[in-house]
C-alpha positions as CSV (number, residue, x, y, z in Angstrom):
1,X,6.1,-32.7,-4.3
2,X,9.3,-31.1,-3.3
3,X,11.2,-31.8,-0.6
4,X,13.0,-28.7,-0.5
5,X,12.3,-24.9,-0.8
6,X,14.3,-22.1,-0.8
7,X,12.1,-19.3,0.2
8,X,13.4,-15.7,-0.8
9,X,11.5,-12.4,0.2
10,X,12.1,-8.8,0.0
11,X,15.1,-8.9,-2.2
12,X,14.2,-4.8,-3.1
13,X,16.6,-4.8,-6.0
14,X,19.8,-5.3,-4.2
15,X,21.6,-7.7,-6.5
16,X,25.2,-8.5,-4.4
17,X,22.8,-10.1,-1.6
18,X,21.1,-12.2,-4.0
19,X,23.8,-13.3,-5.2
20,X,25.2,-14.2,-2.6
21,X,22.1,-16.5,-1.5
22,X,21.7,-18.3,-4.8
23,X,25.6,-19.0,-4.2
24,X,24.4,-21.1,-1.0
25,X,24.9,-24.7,-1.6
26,X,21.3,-25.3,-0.2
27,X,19.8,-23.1,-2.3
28,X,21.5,-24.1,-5.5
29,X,20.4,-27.9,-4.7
30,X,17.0,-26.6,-4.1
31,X,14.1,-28.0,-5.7
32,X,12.5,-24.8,-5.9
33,X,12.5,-21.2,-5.1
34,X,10.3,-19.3,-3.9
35,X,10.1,-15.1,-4.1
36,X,7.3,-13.8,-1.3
37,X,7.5,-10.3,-3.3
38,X,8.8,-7.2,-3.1
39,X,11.6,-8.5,-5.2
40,X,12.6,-5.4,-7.8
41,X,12.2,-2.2,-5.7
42,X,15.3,-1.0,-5.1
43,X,18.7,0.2,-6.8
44,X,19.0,-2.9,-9.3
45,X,16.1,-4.0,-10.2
46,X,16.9,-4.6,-14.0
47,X,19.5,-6.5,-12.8
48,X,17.9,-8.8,-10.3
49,X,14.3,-9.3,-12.6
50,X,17.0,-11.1,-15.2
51,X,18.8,-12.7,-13.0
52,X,15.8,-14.7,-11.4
53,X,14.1,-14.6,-14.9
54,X,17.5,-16.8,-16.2
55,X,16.4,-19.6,-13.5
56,X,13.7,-20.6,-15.7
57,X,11.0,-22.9,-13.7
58,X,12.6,-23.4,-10.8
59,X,12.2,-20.2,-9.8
60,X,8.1,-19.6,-8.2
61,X,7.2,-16.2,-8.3
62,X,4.5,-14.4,-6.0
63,X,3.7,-10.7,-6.4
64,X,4.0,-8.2,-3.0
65,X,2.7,-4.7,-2.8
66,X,5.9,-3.2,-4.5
67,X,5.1,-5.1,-7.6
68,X,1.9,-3.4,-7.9
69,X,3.5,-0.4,-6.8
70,X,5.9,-1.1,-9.7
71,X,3.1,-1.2,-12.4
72,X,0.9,1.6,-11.2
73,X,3.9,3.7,-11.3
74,X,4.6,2.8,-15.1
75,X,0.8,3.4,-15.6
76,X,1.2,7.3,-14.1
77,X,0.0,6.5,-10.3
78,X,3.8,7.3,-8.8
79,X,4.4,4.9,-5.2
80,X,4.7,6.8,-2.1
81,X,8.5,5.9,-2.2
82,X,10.8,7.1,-4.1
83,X,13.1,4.7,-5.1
84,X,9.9,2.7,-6.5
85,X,9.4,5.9,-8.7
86,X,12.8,5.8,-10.2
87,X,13.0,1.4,-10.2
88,X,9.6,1.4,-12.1
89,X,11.3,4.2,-15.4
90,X,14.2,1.6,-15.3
91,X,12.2,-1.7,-16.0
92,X,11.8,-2.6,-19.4
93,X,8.1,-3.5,-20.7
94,X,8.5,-7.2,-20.5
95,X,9.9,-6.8,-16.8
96,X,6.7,-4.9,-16.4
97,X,4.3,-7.5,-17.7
98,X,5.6,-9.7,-16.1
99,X,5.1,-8.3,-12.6
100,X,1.5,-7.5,-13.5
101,X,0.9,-10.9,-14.0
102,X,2.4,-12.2,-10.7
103,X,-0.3,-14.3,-7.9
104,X,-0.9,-12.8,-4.8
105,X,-0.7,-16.7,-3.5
106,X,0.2,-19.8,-4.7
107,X,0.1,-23.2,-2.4
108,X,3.0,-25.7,-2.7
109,X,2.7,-29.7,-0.7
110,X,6.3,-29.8,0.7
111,X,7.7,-33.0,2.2
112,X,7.1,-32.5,6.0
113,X,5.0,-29.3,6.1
114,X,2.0,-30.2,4.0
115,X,0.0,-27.6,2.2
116,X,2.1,-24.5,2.4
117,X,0.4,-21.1,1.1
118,X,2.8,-18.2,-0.1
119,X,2.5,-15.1,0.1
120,X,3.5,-11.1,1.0
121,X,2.3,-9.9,3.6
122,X,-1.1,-12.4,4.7
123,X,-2.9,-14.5,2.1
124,X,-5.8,-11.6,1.6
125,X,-3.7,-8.3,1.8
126,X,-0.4,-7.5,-0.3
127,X,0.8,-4.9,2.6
128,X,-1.3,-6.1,6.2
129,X,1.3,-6.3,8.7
130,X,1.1,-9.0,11.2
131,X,4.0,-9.5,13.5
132,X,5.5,-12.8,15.6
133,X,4.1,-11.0,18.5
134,X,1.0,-10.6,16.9
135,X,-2.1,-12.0,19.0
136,X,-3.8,-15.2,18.0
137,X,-7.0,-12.8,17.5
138,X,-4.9,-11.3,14.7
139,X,-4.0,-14.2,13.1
140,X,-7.3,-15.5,13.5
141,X,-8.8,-12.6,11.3
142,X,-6.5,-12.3,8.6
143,X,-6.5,-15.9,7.5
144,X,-10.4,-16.4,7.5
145,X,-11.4,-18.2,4.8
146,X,-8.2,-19.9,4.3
147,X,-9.1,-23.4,3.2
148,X,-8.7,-25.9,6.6
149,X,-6.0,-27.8,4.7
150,X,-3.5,-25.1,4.4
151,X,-1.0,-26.1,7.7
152,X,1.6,-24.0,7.1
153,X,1.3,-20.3,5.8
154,X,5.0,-17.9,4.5
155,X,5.1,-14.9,4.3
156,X,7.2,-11.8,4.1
157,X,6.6,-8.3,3.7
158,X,7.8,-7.3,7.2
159,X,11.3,-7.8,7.1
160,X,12.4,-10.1,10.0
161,X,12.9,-13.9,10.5
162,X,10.9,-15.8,12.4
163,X,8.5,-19.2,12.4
164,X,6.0,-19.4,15.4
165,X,2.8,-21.8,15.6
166,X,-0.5,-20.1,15.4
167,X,-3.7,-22.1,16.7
168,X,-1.9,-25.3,15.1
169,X,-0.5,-23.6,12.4
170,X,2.9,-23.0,11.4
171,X,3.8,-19.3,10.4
172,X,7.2,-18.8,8.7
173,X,8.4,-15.5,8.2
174,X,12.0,-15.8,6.1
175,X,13.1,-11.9,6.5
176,X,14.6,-9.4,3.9
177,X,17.2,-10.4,1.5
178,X,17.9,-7.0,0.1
179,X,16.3,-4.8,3.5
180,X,17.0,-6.6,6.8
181,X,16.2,-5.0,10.2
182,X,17.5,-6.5,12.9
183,X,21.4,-7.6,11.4
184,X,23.0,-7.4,8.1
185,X,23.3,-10.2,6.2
186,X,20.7,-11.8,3.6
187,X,17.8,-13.6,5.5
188,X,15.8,-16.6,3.9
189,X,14.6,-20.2,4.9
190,X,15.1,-23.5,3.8
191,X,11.7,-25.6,3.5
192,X,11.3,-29.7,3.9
193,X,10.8,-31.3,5.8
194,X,11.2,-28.8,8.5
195,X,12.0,-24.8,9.0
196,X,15.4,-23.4,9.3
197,X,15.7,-19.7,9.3
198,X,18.8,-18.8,7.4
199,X,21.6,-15.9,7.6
200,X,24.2,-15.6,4.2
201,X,27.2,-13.2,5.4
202,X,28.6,-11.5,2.8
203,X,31.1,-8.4,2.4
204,X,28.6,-5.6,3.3
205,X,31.3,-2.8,2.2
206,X,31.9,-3.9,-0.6
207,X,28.1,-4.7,-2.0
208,X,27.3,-0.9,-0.9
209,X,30.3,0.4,-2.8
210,X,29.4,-1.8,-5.9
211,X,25.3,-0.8,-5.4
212,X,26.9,2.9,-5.3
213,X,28.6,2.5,-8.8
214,X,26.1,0.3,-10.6
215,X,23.3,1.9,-9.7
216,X,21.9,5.3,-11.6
217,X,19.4,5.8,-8.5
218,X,20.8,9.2,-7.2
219,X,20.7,8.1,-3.6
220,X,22.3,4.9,-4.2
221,X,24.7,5.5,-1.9
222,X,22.6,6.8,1.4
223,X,20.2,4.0,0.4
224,X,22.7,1.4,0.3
225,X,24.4,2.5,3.7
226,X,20.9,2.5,5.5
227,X,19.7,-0.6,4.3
228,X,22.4,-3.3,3.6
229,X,24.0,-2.2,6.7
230,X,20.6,-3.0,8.5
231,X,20.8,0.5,10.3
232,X,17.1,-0.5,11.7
233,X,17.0,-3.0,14.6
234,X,14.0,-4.8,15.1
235,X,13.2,-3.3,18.0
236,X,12.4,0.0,15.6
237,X,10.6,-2.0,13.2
238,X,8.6,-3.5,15.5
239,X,7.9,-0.7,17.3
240,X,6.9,1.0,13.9
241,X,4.4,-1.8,12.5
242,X,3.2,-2.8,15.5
243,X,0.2,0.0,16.0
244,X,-0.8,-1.5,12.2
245,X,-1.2,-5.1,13.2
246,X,-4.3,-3.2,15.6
247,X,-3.0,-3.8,19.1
């Protein structure tokens, strides 16, 4: 059972802010990590697949809409986005396989909070979008038929922090490592035996300018300055996803 988990979600290929979070202390003396998905679509994705890849078994990976996007793209079915277009031509074959094979779920005991389920975006759905402000109904629906025992449920896909109790129980929400709305910065939690919703600062110039020259995408640079610089609050996101959660 570990006693503590290093949740991180929505990395979208920037590798400067995942660096910087495996640099945290608590995550480094983790027990394990956990990726919710969405972890390569973005401007580095070769880079960030073999970064995680060289953490071996510590590292639990779970599969999120943009690694589907990823292999139907390879396959000839292009993404809606772009930048998943030109992330799935970079990946090499392995990298591919690899995300083909990833869970939509996988349950962890963790010292405090019990049976934890992972996953993207709700246990049944790699892209439904349920919200903190989401009503209990809401909830209610998308985790039928999760098993009874399951007291605590992560997920991701959405892009901003938060943990919030639903009909006794605990939903945690880590936010975007590599896409935040609501603040830069690289959002994630630390797991066992209770929640804490976590923040790593680092130099946001300088991670666009080095996303601008590493990266081959041809808008690195706009898609760097819109997303590490957390252009969207989370008053737009919210106001975006919320029709889709059916209020």
């Amino acid at each position: 059972m570990p006693s503590r988990v290093a949740v991180l979600s929505d990395i979208h290929g920037v590798l400067p802010a995942l660096e910087a979070v495996l640099a945290e202390p608590d995550v480094a003396a983790a027990d394990l990590i956990v990726l919710t998905g969405d972890i390569a679509a973005g401007p580095q994705p070769v880079e960030v697949l073999d970064l995680l890849a060289d953490l071996g078994d510590r590292v639990c990976w779970v599969g999120g809409n943009c690694e589907r996007e990823l292999v139907e793209a390879r396959a000839g079915k292009p993404a809606s986005i772009e930048v998943s277009n030109w992330a799935a031509g970079q990946l090499r074959d392995d990298q591919v396989a690899r995300l083909a094979a990833l869970p939509a779920t996988v349950t962890w005991e963790i010292d405090g909070l019990g049976p934890t389920l992972f996953c993207h975006a709700t246990p049944r759905d790699d892209e439904e979008v349920v919200l903190v402000d989401s009503r209990v109904a809401r909830w209610a629906e998308v985790f039928a038929g999760l098993p009874a025992e399951v007291t605590t449920v992560v997920c991701g896909h959405t892009h901003m922090p938060f943990a919030r109790l639903v009909d006794r129980r605990l939903v945690v929400n880590p936010g975007s490592i590599g896409m935040p709305y609501g603040g830069a910065g690289a959002w994630w939690a630390l797991l066992g035996p209770g929640v804490q919703l976590r923040r790593t600062a680092f130099d946001v110039d300088a991670a666009c300018a080095r996303v601008a020259a590493e990266s081959t995408y041809p808008d690195a640079t706009a898609w760097a300055d819109e997303y590490l610089r957390s252009q969207h609050s989370d008053a737009d996101a919210l106001a975006v996803f919320g029709p889709r959660d059916g209020r």
